[in-house]
N, C-alpha and C positions, 0 to 999 in steps of 0.2 A: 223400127220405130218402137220406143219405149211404152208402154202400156199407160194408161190415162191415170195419173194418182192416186184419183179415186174409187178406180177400178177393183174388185176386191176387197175394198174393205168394209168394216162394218157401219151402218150410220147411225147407230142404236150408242156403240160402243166406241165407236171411231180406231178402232183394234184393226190388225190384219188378218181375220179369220170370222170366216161367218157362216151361219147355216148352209146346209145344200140346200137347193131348189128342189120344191116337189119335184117338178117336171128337166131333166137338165142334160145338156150333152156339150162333148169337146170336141174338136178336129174329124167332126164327122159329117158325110156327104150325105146331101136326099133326105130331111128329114122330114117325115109329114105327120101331121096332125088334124086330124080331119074328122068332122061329126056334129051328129045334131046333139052331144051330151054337154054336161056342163063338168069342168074340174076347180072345184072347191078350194082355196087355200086356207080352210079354218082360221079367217082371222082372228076371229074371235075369241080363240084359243090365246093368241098371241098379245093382243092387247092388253090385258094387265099386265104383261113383264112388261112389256114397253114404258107403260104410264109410272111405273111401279119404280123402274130403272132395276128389275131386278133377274135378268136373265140368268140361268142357270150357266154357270163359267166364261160371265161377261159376252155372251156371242147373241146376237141381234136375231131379226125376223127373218126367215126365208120370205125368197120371192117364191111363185106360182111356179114361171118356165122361165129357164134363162139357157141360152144356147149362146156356146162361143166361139169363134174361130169356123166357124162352121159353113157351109156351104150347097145352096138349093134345098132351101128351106123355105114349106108351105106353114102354114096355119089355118084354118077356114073354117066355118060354120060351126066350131066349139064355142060357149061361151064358158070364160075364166071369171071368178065370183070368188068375193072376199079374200082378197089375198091380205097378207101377212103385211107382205113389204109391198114389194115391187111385183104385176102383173106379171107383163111381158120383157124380158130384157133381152134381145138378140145383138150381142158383142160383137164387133168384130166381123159380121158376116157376110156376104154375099150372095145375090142372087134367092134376095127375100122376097118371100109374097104372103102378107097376111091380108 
């Protein structure tokens, strides 16, 4: 199956290249994530380029976590605050539990 058009690309820029994700992983098993801390996405950082239209080499906000293709994947008792783009994006995955 071909991958979702939108998948990938930038919404900032509408480009096919975009930030990493603070948090981010591919084609990998078992991932957990688990705690009473918080992970931060400095939005705040982010939003003047956004408002501004002026991101340094047209490339948009990272999100917080984004996992792809991935497989038995936890999340729990972390809280994710001011993200950029996009909190949580689990692509693709299976056998999620947040």
């Amino acid at each position: 199956i071909d991958p979702l058009p939108s998948f990938g690309r930038d919404a900032d820029f509408r480009v096919k290249r975009r930030r990493q994700a603070l948090v981010s992983a591919r084609h990998a098993p078992n991932i957990t994530i688990r705690g009473d801390g918080v992970i931060d996405g400095a939005g705040w950082y982010w939003y003047p380029f956004f408002l501004n239209h002026t991101a340094a080499n047209y490339l948009g906000r990272p999100h917080i976590i984004e996992i792809e293709n991935c497989t038995g994947v936890e999340i729990t008792g972390v809280t994710l605050r001011d993200p950029a783009f996009w909190t949580l994006h689990p692509v693709y995955c299976t056998d999620v539990y947040i």
